[in-house]
C-alpha positions in Angstrom: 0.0 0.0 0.0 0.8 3.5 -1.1 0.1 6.3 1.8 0.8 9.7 0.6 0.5 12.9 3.4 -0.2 16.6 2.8 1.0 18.2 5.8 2.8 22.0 6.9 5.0 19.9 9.4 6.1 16.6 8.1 9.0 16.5 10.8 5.8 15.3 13.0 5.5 12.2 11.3 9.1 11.2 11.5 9.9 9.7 15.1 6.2 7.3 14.6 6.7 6.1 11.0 10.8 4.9 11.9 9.9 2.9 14.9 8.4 -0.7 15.8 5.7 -2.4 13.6 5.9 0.9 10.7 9.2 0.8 10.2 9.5 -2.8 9.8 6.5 -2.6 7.2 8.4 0.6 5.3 11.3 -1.6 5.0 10.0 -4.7 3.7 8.3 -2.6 1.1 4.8 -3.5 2.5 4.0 0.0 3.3 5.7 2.8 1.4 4.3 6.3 3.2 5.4 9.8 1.1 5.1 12.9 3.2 4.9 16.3 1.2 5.3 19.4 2.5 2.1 21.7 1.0 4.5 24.8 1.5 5.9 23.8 -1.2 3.2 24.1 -3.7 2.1 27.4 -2.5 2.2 30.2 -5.6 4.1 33.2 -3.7 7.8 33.5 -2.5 6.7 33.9 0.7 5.0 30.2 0.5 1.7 31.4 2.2 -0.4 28.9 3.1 -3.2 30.7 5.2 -5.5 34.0 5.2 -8.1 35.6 7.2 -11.7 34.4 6.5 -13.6 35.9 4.8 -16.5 37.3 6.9 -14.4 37.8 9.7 -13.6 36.0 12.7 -10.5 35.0 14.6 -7.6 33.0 13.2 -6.2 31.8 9.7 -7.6 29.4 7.3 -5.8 27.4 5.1 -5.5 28.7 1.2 -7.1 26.2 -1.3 -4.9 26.5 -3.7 -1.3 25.0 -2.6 -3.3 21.9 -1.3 -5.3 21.4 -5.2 -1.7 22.0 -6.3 -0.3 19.4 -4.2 -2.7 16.7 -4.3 -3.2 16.9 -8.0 0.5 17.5 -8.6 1.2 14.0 -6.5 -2.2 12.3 -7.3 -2.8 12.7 -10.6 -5.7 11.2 -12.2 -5.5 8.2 -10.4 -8.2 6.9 -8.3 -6.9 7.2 -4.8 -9.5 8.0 -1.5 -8.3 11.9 -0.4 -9.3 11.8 3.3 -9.7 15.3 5.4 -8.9 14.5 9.1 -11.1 17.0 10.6 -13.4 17.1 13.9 -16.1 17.4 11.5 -15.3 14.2 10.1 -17.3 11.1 10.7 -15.9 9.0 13.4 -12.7 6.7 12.6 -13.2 3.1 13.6 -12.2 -0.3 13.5 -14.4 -1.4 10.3 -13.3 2.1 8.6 -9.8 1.2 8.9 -10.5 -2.5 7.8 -11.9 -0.8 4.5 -9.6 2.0 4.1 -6.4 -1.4 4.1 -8.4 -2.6 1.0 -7.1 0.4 -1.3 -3.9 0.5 -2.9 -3.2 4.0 -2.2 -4.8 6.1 0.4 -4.1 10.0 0.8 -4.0 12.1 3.9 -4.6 16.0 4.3 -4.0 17.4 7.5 -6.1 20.8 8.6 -4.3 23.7 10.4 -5.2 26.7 12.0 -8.6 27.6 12.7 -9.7 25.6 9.6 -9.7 24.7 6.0 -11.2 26.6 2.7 -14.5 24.9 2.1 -13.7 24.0 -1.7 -11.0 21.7 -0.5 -13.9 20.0 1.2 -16.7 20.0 -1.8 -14.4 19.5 -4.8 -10.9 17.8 -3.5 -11.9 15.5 -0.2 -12.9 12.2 -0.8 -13.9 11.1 2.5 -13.5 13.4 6.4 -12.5 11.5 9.4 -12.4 12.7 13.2 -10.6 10.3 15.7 -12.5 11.5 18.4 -15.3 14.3 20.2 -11.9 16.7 20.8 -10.1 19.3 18.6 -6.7 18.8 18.4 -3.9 21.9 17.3 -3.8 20.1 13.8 -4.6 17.0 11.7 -1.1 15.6 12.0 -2.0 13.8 15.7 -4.9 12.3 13.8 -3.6 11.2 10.7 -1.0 9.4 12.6 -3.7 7.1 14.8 -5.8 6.2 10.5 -2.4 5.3 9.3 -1.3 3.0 12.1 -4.6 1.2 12.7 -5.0 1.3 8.8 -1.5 -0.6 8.2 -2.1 -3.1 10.8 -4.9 -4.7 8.3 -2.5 -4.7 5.4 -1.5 -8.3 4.7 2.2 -8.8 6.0 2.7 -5.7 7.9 1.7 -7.6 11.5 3.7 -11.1 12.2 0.6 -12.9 12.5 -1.8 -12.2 9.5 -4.5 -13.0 11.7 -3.0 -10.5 14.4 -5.3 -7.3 13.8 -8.2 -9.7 13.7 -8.0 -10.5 17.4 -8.0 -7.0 18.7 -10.0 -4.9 20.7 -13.6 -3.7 18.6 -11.9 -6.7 15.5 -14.9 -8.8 16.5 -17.5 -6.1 17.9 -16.0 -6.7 21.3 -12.9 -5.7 23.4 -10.5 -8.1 23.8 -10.5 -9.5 27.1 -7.6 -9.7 29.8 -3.7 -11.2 28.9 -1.1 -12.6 30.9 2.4 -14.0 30.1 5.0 -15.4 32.5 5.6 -15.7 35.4 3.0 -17.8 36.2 3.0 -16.1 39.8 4.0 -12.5 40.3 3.5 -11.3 44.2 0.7 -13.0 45.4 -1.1 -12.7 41.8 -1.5 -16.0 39.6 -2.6 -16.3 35.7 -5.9 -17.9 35.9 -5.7 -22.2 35.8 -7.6 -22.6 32.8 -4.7 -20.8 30.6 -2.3 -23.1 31.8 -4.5 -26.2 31.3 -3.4 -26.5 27.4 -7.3 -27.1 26.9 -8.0 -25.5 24.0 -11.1 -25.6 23.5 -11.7 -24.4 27.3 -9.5 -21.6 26.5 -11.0 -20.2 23.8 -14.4 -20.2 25.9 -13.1 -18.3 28.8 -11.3 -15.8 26.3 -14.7 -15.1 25.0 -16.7 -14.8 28.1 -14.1 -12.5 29.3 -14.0 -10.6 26.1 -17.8 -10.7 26.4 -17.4 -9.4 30.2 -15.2 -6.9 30.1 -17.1 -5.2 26.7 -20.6 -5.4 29.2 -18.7 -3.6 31.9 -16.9 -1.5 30.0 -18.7 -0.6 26.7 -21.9 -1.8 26.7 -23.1 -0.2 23.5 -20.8 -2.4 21.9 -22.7 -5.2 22.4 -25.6 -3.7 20.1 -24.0 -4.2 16.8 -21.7 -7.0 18.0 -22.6 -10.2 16.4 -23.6 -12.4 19.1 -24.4 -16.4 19.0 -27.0 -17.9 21.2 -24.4 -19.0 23.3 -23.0 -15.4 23.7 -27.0 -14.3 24.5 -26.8 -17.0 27.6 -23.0 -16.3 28.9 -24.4 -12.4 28.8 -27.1 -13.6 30.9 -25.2 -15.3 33.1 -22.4 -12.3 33.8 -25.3 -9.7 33.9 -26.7 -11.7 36.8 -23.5 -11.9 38.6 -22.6 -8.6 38.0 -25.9 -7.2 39.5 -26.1 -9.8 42.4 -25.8 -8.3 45.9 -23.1 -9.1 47.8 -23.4 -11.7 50.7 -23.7 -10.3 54.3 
């Protein structure tokens, strides 16, 4: 997969995309992320990239015109998804970034200041996404979080291709708890049934812990989640516990 950034600070990017599980991907020519600098494609000497809004108001917004220039200069014709990160976006998830690792090429545009010209929106942008309910100083933050949740459902960037398909929200639910040696730490021991090498056990008290912890935790989850009828009766089962009064 191709990832191409439009960003005024690509220095951000650096430190996260030559580390751990990116760098790795970057290397092995799995991934291959371009950052370009829109400064560059402004149209003055002074490489303006913002003005005041028109109708007043406080702060700068960014021009249009060095971000068409950019994106079309780097783009083309080809058919790539442009995506805005913006608060105003719709709200990045698990499934969007399961979709977003189908394309061959994805682009990025970051937003600074107090905003972006609306034509970039209506005749450039492709798709807006928001990583959360926050405003952060710039899209740079954001962009960051798509890219790495995006890459970790291209095939061969994790060690395990079925890695990214046993995370948190993967399956509608969050993953439930993990442990690794020791066996005993302080007076705290991994649960039996890990150690049993039943597999079969494992993998049911994997998912009514996954199943517990998302009821505790995130219950709205569990609306969308796709449930079995033996989910339905362990949810039963936990919601009784959980709401049983405690002894004495």
């Amino acid at each position: 997969m191709r990832i191409d950034v439009f960003t005024l600070f690509p220095a951000m990017f650096l430190g996260p995309l030559q580390e751990s599980i990116l760098k790795r991907a970057q290397e092995r020519g799995t991934l291959a992320i371009y950052l370009h600098q829109i400064r560059d494609y402004a149209f003055d000497r002074h490489q303006m990239t913002d003005d005041l809004p028109y109708g007043g108001g406080q702060g700068m917004v960014m021009r249009p015109e060095p971000i068409f220039r950019a994106v079309q200069s780097v783009i083309g014709a080809a058919p790539t998804p442009i995506v805005l990160l913006s608060p105003q976006g719709r709200q990045f998830t698990q499934a969007i970034a399961r979709d977003l690792a189908q394309e061959p090429r994805l682009a990025f545009i970051c937003g600074h200041y107090e905003g972006i010209d609306e034509r970039v929106r209506e005749h450039l942008v492709t798709d807006e996404l928001s990583i959360g309910d926050y405003v952060l100083t710039g899209g740079e933050l954001a962009a960051m979080v798509v890219i790495d949740a995006v890459a970790r459902f291209v095939p061969g960037v994790l060690g395990a291709d079925e890695g990214a398909e046993d995370d948190s929200y993967a399956s509608g639910l969050l993953e439930g708890p993990q442990y690794t040696r020791p066996a005993t730490f302080g007076p705290w021991e991994v649960p039996a049934i890990l150690r049993s090498g039943n597999h079969a056990a494992v993998a049911r008290w994997q998912r009514r812990m996954a199943l517990k912890r998302t009821l505790e935790r995130r219950p709205d989850l569990l609306q969308q989640a796709t449930l079995s009828d033996e989910d339905g009766r362990t949810l039963t089962e936990i919601s009784a516990d959980l709401t049983e009064p405690d002894a004495g």
